[in-house]
Structure formats: C-alpha cells, structure tokens
N, C-alpha and C positions, 0 to 999 in steps of 0.2 A: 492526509493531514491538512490543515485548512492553519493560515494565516492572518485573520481580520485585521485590518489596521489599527481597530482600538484596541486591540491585545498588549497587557503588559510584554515588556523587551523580552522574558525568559518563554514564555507561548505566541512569537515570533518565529513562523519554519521557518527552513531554508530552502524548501523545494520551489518555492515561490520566486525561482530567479529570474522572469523575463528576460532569457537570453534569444528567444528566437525572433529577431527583428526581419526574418522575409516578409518579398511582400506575396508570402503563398495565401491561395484563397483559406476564407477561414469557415466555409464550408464551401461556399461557392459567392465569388464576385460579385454575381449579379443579384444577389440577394441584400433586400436592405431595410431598414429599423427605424423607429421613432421611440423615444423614451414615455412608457407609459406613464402618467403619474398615479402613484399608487395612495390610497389610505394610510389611516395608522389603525390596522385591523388585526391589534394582537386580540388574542382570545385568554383567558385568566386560568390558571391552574387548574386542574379536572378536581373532580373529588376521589379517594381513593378508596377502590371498591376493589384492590388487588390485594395481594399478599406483597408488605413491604419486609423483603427480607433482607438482613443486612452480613451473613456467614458468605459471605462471598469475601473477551474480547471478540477480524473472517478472516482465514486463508478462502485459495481455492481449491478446495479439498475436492475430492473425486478426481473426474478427468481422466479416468480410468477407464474399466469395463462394468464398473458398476452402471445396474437397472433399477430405474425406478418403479420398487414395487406397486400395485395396487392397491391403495390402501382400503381395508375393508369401513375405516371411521372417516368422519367427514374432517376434511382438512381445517386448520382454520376457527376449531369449536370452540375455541376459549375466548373470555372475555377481554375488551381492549383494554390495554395498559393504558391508562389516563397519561396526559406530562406532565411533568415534576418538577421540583429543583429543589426538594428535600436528598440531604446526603447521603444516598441509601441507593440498594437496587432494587429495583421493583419487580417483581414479575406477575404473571396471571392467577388467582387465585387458583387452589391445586395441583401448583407448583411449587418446587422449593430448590435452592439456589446457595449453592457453598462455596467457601476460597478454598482451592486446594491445592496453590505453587504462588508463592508471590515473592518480589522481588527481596533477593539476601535471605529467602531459604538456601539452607546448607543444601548441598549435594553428597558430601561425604561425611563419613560418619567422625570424622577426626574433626570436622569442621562445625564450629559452635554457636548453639543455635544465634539467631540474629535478634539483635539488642535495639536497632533501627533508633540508632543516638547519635549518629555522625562519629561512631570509633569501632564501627565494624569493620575487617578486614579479608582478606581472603576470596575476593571476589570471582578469582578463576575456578573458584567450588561453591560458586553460589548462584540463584538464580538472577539474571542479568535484568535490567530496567526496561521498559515500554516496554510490556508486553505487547507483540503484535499478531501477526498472519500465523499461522499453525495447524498441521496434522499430525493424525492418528493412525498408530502402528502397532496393530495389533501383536498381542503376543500368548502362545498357547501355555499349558502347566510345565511344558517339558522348556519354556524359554524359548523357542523356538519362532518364527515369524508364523503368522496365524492370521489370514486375511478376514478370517467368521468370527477371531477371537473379541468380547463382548465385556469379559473383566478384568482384562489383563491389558496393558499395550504402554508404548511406548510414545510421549507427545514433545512433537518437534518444537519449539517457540522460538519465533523471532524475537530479538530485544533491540529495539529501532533504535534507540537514543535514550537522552537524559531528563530531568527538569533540570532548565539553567537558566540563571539572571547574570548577566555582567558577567561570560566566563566559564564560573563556576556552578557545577552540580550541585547546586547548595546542600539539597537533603543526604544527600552522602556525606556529607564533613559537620563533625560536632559544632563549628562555628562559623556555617557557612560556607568554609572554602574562598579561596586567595580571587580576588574582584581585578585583580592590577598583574601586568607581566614585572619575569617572570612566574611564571605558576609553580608550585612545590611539586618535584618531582611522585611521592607521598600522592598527591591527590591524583595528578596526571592516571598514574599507576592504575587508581581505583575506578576514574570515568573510563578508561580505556576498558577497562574488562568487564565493564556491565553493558558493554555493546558486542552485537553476535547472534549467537542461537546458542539457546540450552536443548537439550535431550535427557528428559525426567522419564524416570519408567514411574509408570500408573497403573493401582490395581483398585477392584471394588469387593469388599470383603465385611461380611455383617450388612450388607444392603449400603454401606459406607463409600465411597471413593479417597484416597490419598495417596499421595505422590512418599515415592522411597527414597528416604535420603541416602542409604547406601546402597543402594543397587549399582552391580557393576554397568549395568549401561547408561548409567548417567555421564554427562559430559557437557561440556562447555566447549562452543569457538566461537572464538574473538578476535579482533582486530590484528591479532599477532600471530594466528595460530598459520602454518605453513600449510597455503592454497595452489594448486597446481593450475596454470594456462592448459585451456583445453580449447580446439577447436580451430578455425583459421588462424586467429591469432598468434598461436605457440609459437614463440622465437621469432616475431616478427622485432623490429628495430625498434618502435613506438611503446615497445614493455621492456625495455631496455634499461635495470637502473644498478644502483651497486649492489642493492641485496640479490638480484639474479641478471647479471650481464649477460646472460643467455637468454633472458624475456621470455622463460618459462615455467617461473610461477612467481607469487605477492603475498605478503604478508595480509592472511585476516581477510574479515567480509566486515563489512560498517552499511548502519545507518538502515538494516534489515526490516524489510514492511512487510509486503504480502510474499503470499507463497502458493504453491505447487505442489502434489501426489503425481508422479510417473506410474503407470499403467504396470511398468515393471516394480513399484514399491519401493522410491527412494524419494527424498524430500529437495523439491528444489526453494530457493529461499533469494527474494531479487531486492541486491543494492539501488536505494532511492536518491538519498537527500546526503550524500556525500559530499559536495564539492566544498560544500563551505569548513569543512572540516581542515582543509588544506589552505595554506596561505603562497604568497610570492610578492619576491618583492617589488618597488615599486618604479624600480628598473628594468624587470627582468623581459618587457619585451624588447628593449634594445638588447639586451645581453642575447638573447634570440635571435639576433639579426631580425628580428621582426620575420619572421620564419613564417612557415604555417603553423606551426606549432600555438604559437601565437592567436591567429586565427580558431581555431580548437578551444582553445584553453577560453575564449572570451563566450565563443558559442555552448558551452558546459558552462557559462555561468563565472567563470572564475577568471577577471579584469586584472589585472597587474595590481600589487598597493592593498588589494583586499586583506582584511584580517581575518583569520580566521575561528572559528566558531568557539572553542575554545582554549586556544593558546597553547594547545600540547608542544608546538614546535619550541616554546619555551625552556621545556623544562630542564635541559642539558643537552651536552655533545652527546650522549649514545642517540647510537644508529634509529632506535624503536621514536627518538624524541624527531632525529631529524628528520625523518621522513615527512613530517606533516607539511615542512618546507619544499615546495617543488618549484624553487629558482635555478635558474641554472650558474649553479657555482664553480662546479667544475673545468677541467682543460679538454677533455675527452671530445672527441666527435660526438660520438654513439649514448653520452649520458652513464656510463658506466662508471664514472666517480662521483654520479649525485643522484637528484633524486627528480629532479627535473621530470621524469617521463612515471613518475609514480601515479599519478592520478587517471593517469590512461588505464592503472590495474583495478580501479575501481569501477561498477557501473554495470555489473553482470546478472548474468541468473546464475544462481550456485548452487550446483546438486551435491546432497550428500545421503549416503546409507547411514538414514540413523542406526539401524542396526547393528552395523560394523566398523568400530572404531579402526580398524586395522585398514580399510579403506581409502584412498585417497579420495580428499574431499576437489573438486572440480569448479573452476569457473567457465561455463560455453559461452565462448565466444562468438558463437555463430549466431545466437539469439540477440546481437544488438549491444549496445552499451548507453544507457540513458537511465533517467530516473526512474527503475523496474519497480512497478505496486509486484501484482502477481504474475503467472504464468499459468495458464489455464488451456489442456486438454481438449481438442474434440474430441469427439465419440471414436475410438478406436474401431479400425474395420480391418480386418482379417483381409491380406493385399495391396492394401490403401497407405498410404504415407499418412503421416501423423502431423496436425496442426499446431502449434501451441502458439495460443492470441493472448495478447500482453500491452500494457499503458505505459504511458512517458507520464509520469502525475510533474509537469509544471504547467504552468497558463501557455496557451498558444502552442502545444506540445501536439504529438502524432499517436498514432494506435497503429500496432503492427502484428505481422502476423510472420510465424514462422513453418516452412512445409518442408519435412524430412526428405533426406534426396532414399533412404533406405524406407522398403514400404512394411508394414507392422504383422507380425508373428505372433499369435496367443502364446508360443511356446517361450519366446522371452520372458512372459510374467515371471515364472517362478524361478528363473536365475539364481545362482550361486553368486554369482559375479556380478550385482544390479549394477555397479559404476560401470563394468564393462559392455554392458546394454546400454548403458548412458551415450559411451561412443558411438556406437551403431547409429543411436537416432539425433542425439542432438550438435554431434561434430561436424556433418554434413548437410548441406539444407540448401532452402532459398529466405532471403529474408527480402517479406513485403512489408509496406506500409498505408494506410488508407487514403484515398480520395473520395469526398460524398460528393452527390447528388444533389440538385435541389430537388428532382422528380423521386426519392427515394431509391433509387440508384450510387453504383458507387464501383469500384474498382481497386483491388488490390495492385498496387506496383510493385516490381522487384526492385529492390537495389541492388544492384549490378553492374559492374565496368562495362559491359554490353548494353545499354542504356546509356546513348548517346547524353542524354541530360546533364550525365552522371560523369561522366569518361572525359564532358568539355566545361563541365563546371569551373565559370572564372572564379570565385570565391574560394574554392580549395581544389587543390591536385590530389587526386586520389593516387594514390601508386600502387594499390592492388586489392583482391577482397578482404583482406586483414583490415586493409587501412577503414573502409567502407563498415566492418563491423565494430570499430573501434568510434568510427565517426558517424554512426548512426543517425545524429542531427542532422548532420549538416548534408548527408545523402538523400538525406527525404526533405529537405529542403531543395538539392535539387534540383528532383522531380514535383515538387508542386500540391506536397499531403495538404492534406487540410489539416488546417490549426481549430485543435479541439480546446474544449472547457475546464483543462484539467483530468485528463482519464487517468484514474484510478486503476482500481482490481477490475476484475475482466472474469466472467463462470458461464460455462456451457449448459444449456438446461438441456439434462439424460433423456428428457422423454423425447426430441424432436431435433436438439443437436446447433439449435439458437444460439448466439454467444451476444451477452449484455455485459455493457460496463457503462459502469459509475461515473460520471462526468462530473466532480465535487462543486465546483464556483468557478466562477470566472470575476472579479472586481474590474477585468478591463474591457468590460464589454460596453459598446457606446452606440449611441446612433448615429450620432456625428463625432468618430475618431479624431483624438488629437494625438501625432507621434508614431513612433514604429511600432510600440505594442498595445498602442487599444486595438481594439475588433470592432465590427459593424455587425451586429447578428444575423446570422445565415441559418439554411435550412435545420439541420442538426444543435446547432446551438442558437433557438430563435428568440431568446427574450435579452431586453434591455431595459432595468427597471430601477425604481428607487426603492428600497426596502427599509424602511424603518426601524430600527430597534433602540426603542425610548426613543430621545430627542435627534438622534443620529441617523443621519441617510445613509444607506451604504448603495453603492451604484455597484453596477454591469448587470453578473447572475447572479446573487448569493446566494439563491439556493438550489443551483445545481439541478440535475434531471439524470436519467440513463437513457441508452440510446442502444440497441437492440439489432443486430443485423442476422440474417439467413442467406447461406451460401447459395451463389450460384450452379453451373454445372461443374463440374469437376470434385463435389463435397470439399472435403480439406486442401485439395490442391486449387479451387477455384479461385479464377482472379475477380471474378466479379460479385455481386451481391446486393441484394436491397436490403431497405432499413427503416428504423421511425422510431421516434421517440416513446419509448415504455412509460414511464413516470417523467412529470419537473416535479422537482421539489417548490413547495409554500406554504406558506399557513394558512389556512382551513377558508380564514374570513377578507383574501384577498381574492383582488378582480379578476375574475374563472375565465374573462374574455381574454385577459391579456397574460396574466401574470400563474392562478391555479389553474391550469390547463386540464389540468388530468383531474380535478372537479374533486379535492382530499377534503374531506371530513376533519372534524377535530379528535376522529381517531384513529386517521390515517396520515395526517400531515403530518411535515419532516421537513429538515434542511441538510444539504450538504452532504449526500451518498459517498460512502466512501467502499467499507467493506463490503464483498457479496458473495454469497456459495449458496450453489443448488444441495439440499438434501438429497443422497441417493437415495436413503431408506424412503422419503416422504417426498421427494417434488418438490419440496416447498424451498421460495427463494428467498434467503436471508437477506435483508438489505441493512446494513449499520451507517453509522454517521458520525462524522466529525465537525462538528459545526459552532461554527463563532456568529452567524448569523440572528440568530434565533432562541440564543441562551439565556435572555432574560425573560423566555416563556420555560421552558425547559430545557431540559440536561439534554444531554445526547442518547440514542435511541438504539432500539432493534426492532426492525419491523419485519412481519411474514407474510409474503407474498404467495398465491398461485396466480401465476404468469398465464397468459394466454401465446398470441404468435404474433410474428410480423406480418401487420397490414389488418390487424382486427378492429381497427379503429378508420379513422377518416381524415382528410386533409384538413388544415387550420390554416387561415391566412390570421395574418396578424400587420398590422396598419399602423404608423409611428408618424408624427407629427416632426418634420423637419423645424427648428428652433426660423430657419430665415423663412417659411412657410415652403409649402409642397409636402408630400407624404413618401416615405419608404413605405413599399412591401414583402415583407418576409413567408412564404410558403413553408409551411411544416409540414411531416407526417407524425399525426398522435395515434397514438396506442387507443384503445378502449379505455375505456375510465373505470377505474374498479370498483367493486362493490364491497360492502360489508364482508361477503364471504369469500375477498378474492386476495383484503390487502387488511391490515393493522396490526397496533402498536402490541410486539412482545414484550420490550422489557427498558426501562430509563435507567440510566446508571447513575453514579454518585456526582458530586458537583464537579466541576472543571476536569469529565474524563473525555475519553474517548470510546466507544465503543467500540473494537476490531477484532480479528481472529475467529475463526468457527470452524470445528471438526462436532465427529459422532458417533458414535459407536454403532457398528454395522447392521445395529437393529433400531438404531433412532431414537431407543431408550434412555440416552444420556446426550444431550452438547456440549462443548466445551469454548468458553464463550470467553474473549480479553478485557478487561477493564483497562484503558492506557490513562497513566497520568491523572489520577484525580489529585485534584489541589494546585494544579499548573501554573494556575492564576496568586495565589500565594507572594507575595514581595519575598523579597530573599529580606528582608528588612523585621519579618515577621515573623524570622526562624526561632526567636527565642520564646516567642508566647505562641503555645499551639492555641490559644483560645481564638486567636487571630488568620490560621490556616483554615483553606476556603474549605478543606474536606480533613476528614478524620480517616478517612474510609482506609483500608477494612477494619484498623482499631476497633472503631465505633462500632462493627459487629463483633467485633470477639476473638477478633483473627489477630493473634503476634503482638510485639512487645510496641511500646511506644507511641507515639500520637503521629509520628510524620507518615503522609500517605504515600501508600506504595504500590504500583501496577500489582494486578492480579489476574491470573487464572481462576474461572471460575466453573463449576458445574453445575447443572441448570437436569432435575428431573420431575418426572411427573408423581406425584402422589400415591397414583394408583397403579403404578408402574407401565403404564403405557407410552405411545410414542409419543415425541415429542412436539407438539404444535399440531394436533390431530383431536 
C-alpha cells in the first residue's frame, strides 16, 4: 500500500507510520548519496493494441512442494499491455478477463443480492472490502480437498480495509456516513465487518467461472470472529485484556494484506496497517507510569492523543466498541479490566483451514508481530526445517526470516488435522531478521535473549521470548537490521529457491538526512532522487525496486546470504545512470512493487503495484517477469553531489537488465485501484487476480453525483447494481485455452 503525500485524506495509509527512529544502518553506514537531479521525462499514453476488457488483484501463493513445470511454449509471448488511465482493465490481446466475487456479494442464499446504494446490510454474509493477497483451494466432485483439482476450489481473500474520507467508509453509507464523533453505532457495525477474510467456493462450469453464493463452505472472519494465541505468546501477560484474562486468544484479524499457502494446505493471512485503528488517550503514558509499555506502543506507531482511523471506539459502551480504546482505564495490575494490552493481539500471521470451519483459526506468534505484507515458503526439503520469509511494509522497517525448530515430513501434506500440523511447524522456531552488505553479503540474526544485544538492550527490557515475539521492532533494532524501503510481500522462485521482495518507496530517502527518520541511501536501497509528477517533486525513492537474496550454507536454516537488486522501479525516459537502472522500456516501466508470486505451473514472476508516484502517466499495473539469479548482473556505483560540495558514493549490486522476452506489462487496472492478490489453477489455465479500491481518490464530497466518481468500475463493465466502485476478484484466461502468460 503506498501513501503520496499529494493523496486526498481518504487514500492516506496508515502503514506509513515512521515509528522506527534507530540509528541502525540503513543498509550499511558507510554507504553514501548525492541527490540526482532528474528531468520531467514522462512518456504519454501508449496506443491501445490490447483487448480492453471491462467484466471484471498477489498473495504468495505456492511455497509449497510445487515444481515448476517445463514449459513446452515460450514464456512471455503475448503482447505488452500499453499504460492507461482509461477506467477499465486492460489485458493482452487473446485474453479475456471477468469480475467473479466483488465487494457485498451475498454469500448466503437468504442474503440479498447487493444494491451498492449505501442501505445494504448484512455484511457478515457478504464479501468484505479491499480485496487483497489470496489462494487457491482446490476441490474435487465428491467436495473433498483436491490439490490437481482445475474447476472446482475454494478462494481465500483478504479484505484489508475501507475507502474513508473524514472517518467514514463513505461508499458503504447511503449518505456518506457520520464525518464527526460520535460515529452511529449502524455504521460502526457495517466497516467493521467488511474487514477480514472471506472464503467463496469457486467453480468453472460451461467454460464459465463463478463464485457460489450458497455453498456451505463459504464464510467470513472479521474483526470479531473468536481467534486463538498460538505459539510463544499464549498466556503470556502482554495479551492480557478483559475479553481473555488468560492472554489466550483476541477478538478477529484486521487490516489483512498479503498471504501464504502451507505445504500442508491451509491459508495463512498477515495483519499490516492495524495500529491506527486503535486510539489512547492523551494521558495514558503517565497513567502507565510511563512503563515500557509505553515504549512499545510509540515504537508500533501508536503516541499517546492519536485518533484513531475511524472512530469505532465511539460508537458506545459495549465491549466490541471499546476495545479500539487501549488506554489504560482500569485498576488491575495485569490489564484484565481494559483493554490496554489489546493492541499487542494484533500484528500476526493467521493461519486458517479454509476447508474446515470446525477448525480453530490460529495467530503464530512465533513469526513476529509487525506490519505482515506475506509469508512465504521455501522450497520444502524432506529432513530440512522450513523457512518462511516475511516484510515489515513501513519505511525504515526490517525483513525477517522464520526457521522451524521441527524439520519437514512429506507425510504432513495430506493431514486430517492441517491446524495441527500448523503447531508442529510454526509454534516452534527461531526468528531472524536481516542485515545487508554493502559487498552483497549479508547475515540473518536471531532474535534471542541469548543475544547479548538483546538481553542488555537499554531502550526496552525484554522478559522473555514471548515478549521478543511480541516486540519484534524493537528486538531488531537491537541488533542493528537494516532499515529497508518499505518491504512488502516476499515469493520464492520453485526453480532455484531465491526469495525476492518488493521494496514499494521510500519518500525519506535523502542525501543529506535531516531527523531521525530520513535515510542516506545505501547498498540495497541506493537511489535518492527527485521524481516529478506534473509540476510536483516527490523526493527519496518513489519508485521503489526489489531486492533478491540466495541462501547461504545451511539452505533454510542459513544465517548468511548474498543479494542484489532484481528490478528499481522508473519510467522508461528517466536517467539509466542514476535513477532507471535496470534500463525499463516504455513496456516495461513501473512504479511502486508491491504484490509478488512465482507461478508453479509457469515460473513466471508476478510483479503488481500500488503506486501514487507515477499515476498521472498510468493506472497501476501487473507485470511478468522471467527472473534470472543472484549476481547475473554487475556492480553500479552511483556518485551524489553533496549540496556544501564533495560527493557520496553508494555501491550497488544490479541484476541483469531485462529484455523484451524476460519482463513486461500484463495488465492496467481501472483508475485509482490497486493491483494485488494472485493465485491459479494448478494447470495455469486460469489466474485470479485483485482489483483494490478503484475510485479511492473520489471526495466523500462527490458521493451524490457518480458522474464525479473517479471510477465506475466494475459497473462500467457490466458487473452488479449501482455506480459506486467496488474491490473485485477477477479471472483472467487465455482464449485458446492455454496457459496463462505463455
């Protein structure tokens, strides 16, 4: 999710909280920058030579024991999608591209259809808003779990958040929805339950794909639905609130981005951009004795006096309203008459069987607590402990890695009991976090009370590894990670077992830092630039890059590793010396990576985008990649003109620069969306692809004339009642029935 500061108030994140004011290197110290000056080298809208098709989002799907077939067609053989900013999705000429689950589809058959007029209700049966990260759960004719199963399956979705101006979810409320506290209890109800994960069974029938409204395995969890502590944490003091005085389970998952497939076939699903959800008041660190609690709470982003995102703590004295308050009101030691310690339940990876409502759905706490994009897989080895590499998506934030202390069994896959496979691998572990290189090098750390760093940290007192899983900031702070550009989703590429993630922007990136949270650019994050869009400079990176690492010795349990930048993001006609490094075409350029999944069926690597940078050339994107490896490219220095005279030098490692037949544009979406989410059917015949948010940009001002809303989308193709736009699920196949992006 990406933040510009020229963005209307309601397309303002919240992930963007520069809370981490260390002074840990921001890849490495001794690395240092000069501000390029850049052109104004936008390029003008392509001509359209695609199929604009308007019947219409990436998890990290695989990470399983999926192999990447060989494909007998050349990858890559369709024509580049031009950029847009026509309201519409575009894809490759023979292709075609449908809506088939979009936000306030019923789920149950009692439940009627959606009128999308601000007076629908019943949102706990209906499909929930931002569509985000997502997989595919195969299902055989007998209902049964079916890992080869091709037209049957069951699709997990994330529903990250809202559209809000002032507050309110406007497109949810016939008149906008209540701008001023407090909020009508009524509305409160209906944003709360369009946050979560849905679970739609999906079938393709007549060469057709659509989603069942009354299938029994549909279902919704949201913010309320009863989640169990799993992992070091369970019953530690720090989840200690009234709803469980025993700190072993929380109400609900919020604020849900990327996602995860377990090798054993359950969905894990990681809270991001939570904090601002919660508010406190503007006493409450003295009512804390100024605690460490205290401490915590400022390092997650959440200062004393903040308001919170939308006002739910408003809406009355029940329990569901007050929790969003996490002051400490109470008389209790322990917090077990408020709610004070509620925001510690947020911040996990959350697995669940979507197959099995009967289930208990799980937060592991052993994987961290921090702003989770995805959770992503290595390559499972028979003996071998299991990986799963994962991003903190704020500025200045870490990339961590988690190594199972139990090592992996082919005979788990097909379990009866996948949650109880879940314990085996992900309640036990070690959790690392990264430190780069400037030579491409680099070194996972543990975080661990046996890590003196850690055990004598003056900034906070750890009191044991609960506490350390809970405080996952401020333990990699301090040992000394490197402060990355925003990492996003994180995907293993099957053929060779590489893990790439998304680094979206950084706006605090400087040559010469002023303050705790600008950056000086370093190896891994080496550019510092002005970027133009129209008459407006936006500084640090706005368009973001990935950054690609290959394990050392040990595979998954390895603590060390080299690395180098795979792609930056720029546009096509900026300076290749300083700023397009990786040398993009006007049918390969992009801003702002966010989403990313390897195809099992095809290798091909999905890259989507979220970007404020670069939208007054085009919408947001999906591009396909074949990858190469770490170190196929060569060193870059890069040379910055200090403002009082003398020069920084920054050392990179670039990737290879791609070719026509290695990188370009699949698909542009409607105006003011998002691109995210991607699964596929285990022949590759079909993707399933997010639209988040078109129309974002919209004034809550403009709710009564849609002629004035910035998108129609999916209306304008044909899809459901109304004009106000609405997240969508979309499917995306080939013509001629073959694979997908081949």
């Amino acid at each position: 999710m990406n933040k510009p500061s020229d963005l209307p108030l309601h397309a303002v994140r919240s992930h963007e909280e520069d809370s981490n004011t260390t002074p840990n290197p921001t890849f490495d110290t001794i690395l240092q920058a000069r501000l390029s000056r850049r052109g104004l080298l936008r390029g003008g809208v392509g001509t359209f030579g695609t199929a604009m098709l308007g019947g219409l989002g990436v998890s990290a799907c695989g990470g399983g024991d999926d192999k990447v077939a060989a494909p007998a067609e050349k990858l890559l053989a369709f024509a580049a999608v031009p950029k847009s900013l026509a309201d519409t999705v575009a894809v490759p000429a023979g292709y075609t591209a449908t809506v088939l689950y979009a936000l306030g589809d019923p789920l149950a058959a009692a439940t009627p259809a959606f009128k999308n007029d601000g007076t629908d209700a019943d949102f706990e049966n209906r499909a929930g808003d931002h569509h985000d990260g997502m997989e595919f759960f195969g299902l055989g004719a007998d209902g049964k779990p079916s890992a080869g199963a091709t037209e049957r399956a069951l699709l997990a979705v994330n529903h990250e958040a809202t559209t809000d101006e002032k507050l309110s979810s406007f497109f949810l409320h016939a008149n906008g929805g209540t701008t001023t506290l407090p909020r009508p209890a009524s509305e409160v109800d209906k944003e709360v339950a369009i946050h979560g994960v849905s679970v739609v069974e999906i079938r393709k029938t007549a060469g057709k794909w659509e989603y069942l409204k009354d299938s029994s395995f549909n279902r919704r969890v949201t913010p309320l639905t009863d989640i169990e502590i799993s992992g070091p944490a369970r019953g530690n003091a720090l989840l200690v609130t009234r709803y469980s005085p025993t700190g072993t389970k929380t109400r609900g998952t919020l604020n849900n981005c990327g996602t995860g497939k377990t090798p054993w076939g359950t969905y894990l699903t990681g809270e991001e951009n939570w904090v601002n959800y919660f508010t406190r008041s503007a006493t409450d660190d003295t009512a804390r004795g100024n605690d460490k609690s205290v401490t915590s709470l400022k390092r997650y982003g959440r200062a004393q006096g903040g308001a919170s995102r939308h006002g739910w703590e408003s809406a009355g004295a029940d329990d569901k309203y007050a929790r969003w308050n996490i002051s400490k009101t109470g008389a209790s030691a322990d917090g077990s008459d408020d709610y004070r310690n509620e925001m510690n339940g947020m911040g996990y990876i959350v697995e669940i069987d979507a197959y099995d409502k009967a289930r208990a759905i799980k937060k592991r706490t052993a994987l961290g607590r921090f702003a989770h994009e995805s959770a992503s897989f290595g390559v499972p080895v028979s003996g071998q402990p299991l990986a799963v590499y994962m991003g903190d998506d704020a500025r200045n934030e870490y990339m961590y890695k988690f190594v199972s202390t139990a090592t992996w069994n082919p005979a788990d896959a097909p379990a009866a009991d996948r949650v109880a496979i879940g314990d085996k691998y992900l309640d036990s572990g070690k959790l690392f976090v990264a430190k780069f290189n400037a030579d491409g090098t680099g070194q996972w750390v543990e975080l661990a009370l046996s890590n003196a760093a850690i055990s004598g940290y003056a900034a906070y007192a750890f009191a044991d590894h609960a506490d350390i899983c809970i405080n996952s900031r401020l333990a990699a702070d301090a040992v000394g990670a490197t402060k990355m550009d925003r990492p996003e989703w994180c995907a293993v590429n099957p053929a060779n077992g590489e893990i790439y993630y998304t680094l979206t922007n950084n706006s605090n990136r400087r040559v010469e830092p002023s303050g705790s949270s600008q950056l000086a650019p370093d190896a891994a994050n080496p550019r510092a630039y002005t970027d133009m869009k129209g008459t407006t400079a936006q500084q640090g990176n706005p368009n973001g890059h990935l950054v690609r690492i290959k394990e050392g010795t040990g595979a998954a349990a390895a603590t060390s590793f080299t690395w180098d930048v795979y792609l930056f993001g720029a546009e096509s006609g900026a300076d290749k010396g300083m700023v397009n490094l990786s040398a993009l075409t006007a049918d390969q350029d992009f801003s702002s990576p966010d989403g990313l999944v390897f195809s099992p069926s095809t290798g091909i690597c999905w890259i989507q985008t979220d970007d404020g940078a670069y939208t007054d050339v085009t919408n947001c994107m999906m591009l396909a990649a074949v990858p190469g490896q770490v170190g196929d490219g060569a060193k870059k220095s890069l040379t910055y003109n200090k403002a009082a005279g003398g020069t920084l030098v920054v050392e990179t490692q670039v990737g290879k620069a791609p070719t026509a037949d290695t990188l370009k544009r699949f698909l542009v979406g409607p105006s003011g969306c998002e691109i995210t989410g991607l699964c596929e059917t285990p022949d590759g015949k079909a993707i399933f692809v997010n639209i988040q948010h078109p129309g974002e940009n919209t004034s809550q001002a403009n709710l009564a004339d849609p002629t004035k809303y910035t998108s129609q989308w999916p209306s304008n193709a044909g899809y459901g009642a109304g004009k106000r736009p609405r997240s969508a699920t979309i499917v995306i196949t080939r013509n001629d029935g073959g694979r997908i992006g081949s």
